[in-house]
C-alpha positions in Angstrom: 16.2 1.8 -16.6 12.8 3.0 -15.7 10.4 0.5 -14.7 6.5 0.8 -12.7 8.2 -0.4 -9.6 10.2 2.9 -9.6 7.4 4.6 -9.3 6.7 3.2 -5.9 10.4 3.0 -4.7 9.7 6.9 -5.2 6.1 7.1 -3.6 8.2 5.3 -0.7 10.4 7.8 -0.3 8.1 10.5 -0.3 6.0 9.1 2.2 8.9 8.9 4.3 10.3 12.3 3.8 6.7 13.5 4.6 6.3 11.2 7.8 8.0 14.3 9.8 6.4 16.9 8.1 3.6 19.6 9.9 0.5 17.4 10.3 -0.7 20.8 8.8 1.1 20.4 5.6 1.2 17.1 4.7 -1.6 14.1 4.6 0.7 11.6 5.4 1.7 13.4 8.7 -1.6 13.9 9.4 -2.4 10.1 9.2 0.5 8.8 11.3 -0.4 11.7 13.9 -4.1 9.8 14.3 -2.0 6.5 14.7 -1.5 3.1 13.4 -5.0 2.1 13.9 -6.5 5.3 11.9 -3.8 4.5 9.1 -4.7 0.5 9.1 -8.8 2.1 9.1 -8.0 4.4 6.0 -6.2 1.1 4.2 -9.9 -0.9 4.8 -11.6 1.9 3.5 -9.6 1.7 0.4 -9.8 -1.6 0.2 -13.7 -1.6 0.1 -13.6 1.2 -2.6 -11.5 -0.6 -4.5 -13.8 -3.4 -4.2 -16.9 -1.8 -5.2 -15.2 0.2 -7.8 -14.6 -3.6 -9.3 -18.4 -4.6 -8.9 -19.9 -1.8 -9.6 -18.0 1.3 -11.5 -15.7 1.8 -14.2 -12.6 0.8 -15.2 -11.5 4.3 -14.8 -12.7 4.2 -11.3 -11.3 0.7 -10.6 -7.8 2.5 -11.5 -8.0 5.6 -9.4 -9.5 3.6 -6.3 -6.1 0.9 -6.7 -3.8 3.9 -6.6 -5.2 5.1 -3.6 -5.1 1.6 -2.3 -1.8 1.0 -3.3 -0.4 4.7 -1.5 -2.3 4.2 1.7 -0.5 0.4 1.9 2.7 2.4 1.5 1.7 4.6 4.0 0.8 1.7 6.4 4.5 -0.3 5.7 6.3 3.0 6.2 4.3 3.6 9.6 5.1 -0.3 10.7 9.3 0.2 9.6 8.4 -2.4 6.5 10.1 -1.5 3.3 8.8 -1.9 -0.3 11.7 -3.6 -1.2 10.8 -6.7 1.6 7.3 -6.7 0.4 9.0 -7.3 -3.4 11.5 -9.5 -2.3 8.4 -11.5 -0.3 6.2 -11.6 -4.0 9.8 -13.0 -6.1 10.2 -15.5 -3.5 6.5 -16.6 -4.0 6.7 -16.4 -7.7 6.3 -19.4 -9.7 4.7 -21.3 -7.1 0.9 -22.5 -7.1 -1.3 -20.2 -4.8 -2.4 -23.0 -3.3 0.9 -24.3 -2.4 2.0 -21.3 -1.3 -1.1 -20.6 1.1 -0.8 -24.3 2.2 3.1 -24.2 3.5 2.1 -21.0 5.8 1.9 -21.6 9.3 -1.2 -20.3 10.6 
């Protein structure tokens, strides 16, 4: 069965296949040459796109701007050794509880 998470599984997969690629060749090579900090860098510029694409821009721009965000978090699990599937597993636990209990019980 194909489902939007597959999607992802694949992206995944890709970015791992391209992690030992030429820096040359491939994006994702070139991002986890710079290191974990550049990587983490390119996530918050993402992340602020994304944001202004909400405030400010279209729909249509709000879309693109969550992909990217959504590829360069993939890129930043791979390059930490998190999977997908642990984030996932992290969301089902969480579903059905209250935000608000869930953000209370973590130990900050």
């Amino acid at each position: 069965m194909n489902t939007h998470t597959d999607i992802l599984e694949r992206l995944e997969q890709t970015i791992a296949a391209r992690r030992a690629a030429s820096p040359d060749s491939s994006y994702v090579a070139k991002l986890n040459a710079k290191g974990l900090p550049k990587i983490a860098q390119k996530l918050g510029e993402e992340a602020t796109e994304a944001v202004i694409a909400a405030l400010s821009g279209s729909n249509e721009e709000l879309v693109g701007e969550s992909a990217d965000l959504l590829f360069h978090l993939l890129v930043l699990l791979s390059a930490k050794g998190v999977s997908l599937e642990h984030v996932l597993a992290e969301l089902e636990r969480r579903e059905g509880q209250s935000g608000l209990e869930e953000k209370a019980g973590r130990s900050e």
